[in-house]
N, C-alpha and C positions, 0 to 999 in steps of 0.2 A: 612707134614714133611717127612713122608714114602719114597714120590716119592724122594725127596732130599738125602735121603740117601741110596739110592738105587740106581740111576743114578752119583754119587761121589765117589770117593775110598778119603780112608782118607789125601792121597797126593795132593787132591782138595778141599781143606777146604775152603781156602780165596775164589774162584772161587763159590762155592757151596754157602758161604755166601752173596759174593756179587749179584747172582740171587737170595737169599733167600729176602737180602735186598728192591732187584726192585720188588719182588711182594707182599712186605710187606706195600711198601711206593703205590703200585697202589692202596691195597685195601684200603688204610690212604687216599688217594683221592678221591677214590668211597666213602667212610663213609662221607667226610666233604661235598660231592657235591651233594650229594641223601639222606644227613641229616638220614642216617644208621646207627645200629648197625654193628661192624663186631665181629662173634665168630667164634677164631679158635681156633682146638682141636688141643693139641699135644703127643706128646708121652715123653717116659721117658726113661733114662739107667740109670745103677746102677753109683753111684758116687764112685770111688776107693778110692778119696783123701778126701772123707767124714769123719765127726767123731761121725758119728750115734749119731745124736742130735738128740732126740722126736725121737729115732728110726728109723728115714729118711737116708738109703743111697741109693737113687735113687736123678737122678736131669734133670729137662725137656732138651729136644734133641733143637738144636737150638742155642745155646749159647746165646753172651748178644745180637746178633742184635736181636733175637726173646725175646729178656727179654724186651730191651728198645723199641722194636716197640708196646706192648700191654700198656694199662690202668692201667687194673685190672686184676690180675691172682689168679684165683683159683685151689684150687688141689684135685681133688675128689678121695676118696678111699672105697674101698669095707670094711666094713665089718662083723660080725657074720650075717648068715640069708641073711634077704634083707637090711638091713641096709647098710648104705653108708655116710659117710661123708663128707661134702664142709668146705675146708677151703680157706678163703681168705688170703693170705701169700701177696702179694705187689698191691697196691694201696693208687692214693694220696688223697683220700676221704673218704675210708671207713678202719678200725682198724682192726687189725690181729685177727681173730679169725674164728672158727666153729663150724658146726652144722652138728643134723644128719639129715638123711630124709632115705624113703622108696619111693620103686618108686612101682605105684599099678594101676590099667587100671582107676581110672579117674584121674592120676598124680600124683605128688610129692606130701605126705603128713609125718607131723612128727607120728616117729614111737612110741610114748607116746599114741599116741589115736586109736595104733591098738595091737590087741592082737598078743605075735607070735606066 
């Protein structure tokens, strides 16, 4: 998303979305023809017209073409220590919720079974 809004001023929205669109629906090609996963990371800006629900006023860069082109969106957040949490916020198979985890040199493991 970076390169997108780097190379767009905000007078090139529609334009900036509609390339957003074409390599959103390539990679939706690739994934069903090579029977892939695709993961994409994105970024975040603060949301103005938010009403700090759950503390949330940031909301993902991309609008809805990048909201309706994914599955399953998760939203990871830092924090005390190493601590980190994934919540799954939209998907049509799996239930709104999350968890924490610690990231540590042999992976992801819950931070319940390490000391801090």
């Amino acid at each position: 998303m970076a390169l997108f809004r780097v190379d767009y001023t905000s007078g090139e929205i529609p334009e900036r979305q509609s390339k957003l669109g074409l390599m959103l629906s390539r990679l939706q090609k690739i994934s069903e023809e090579y029977n892939v996963a695709v993961f994409l990371t994105n970024q975040i800006t603060s949301d103005l017209n938010h009403s700090l629900i759950n503390d949330v006023d940031v909301k993902p860069v991309g609008g809805n073409i990048l909201a309706h082109s994914t599955t399953t969106r998760i939203a990871l957040k830092k924090e005390k220590g190493n601590v980190r949490i994934a919540r799954v916020y939209d998907s049509p198979n799996l239930e709104e919720k999350e968890t924490e985890f610690i990231i540590t040199g042999g992976g992801i493991a819950n931070p319940k079974n390490f000391d801090d």
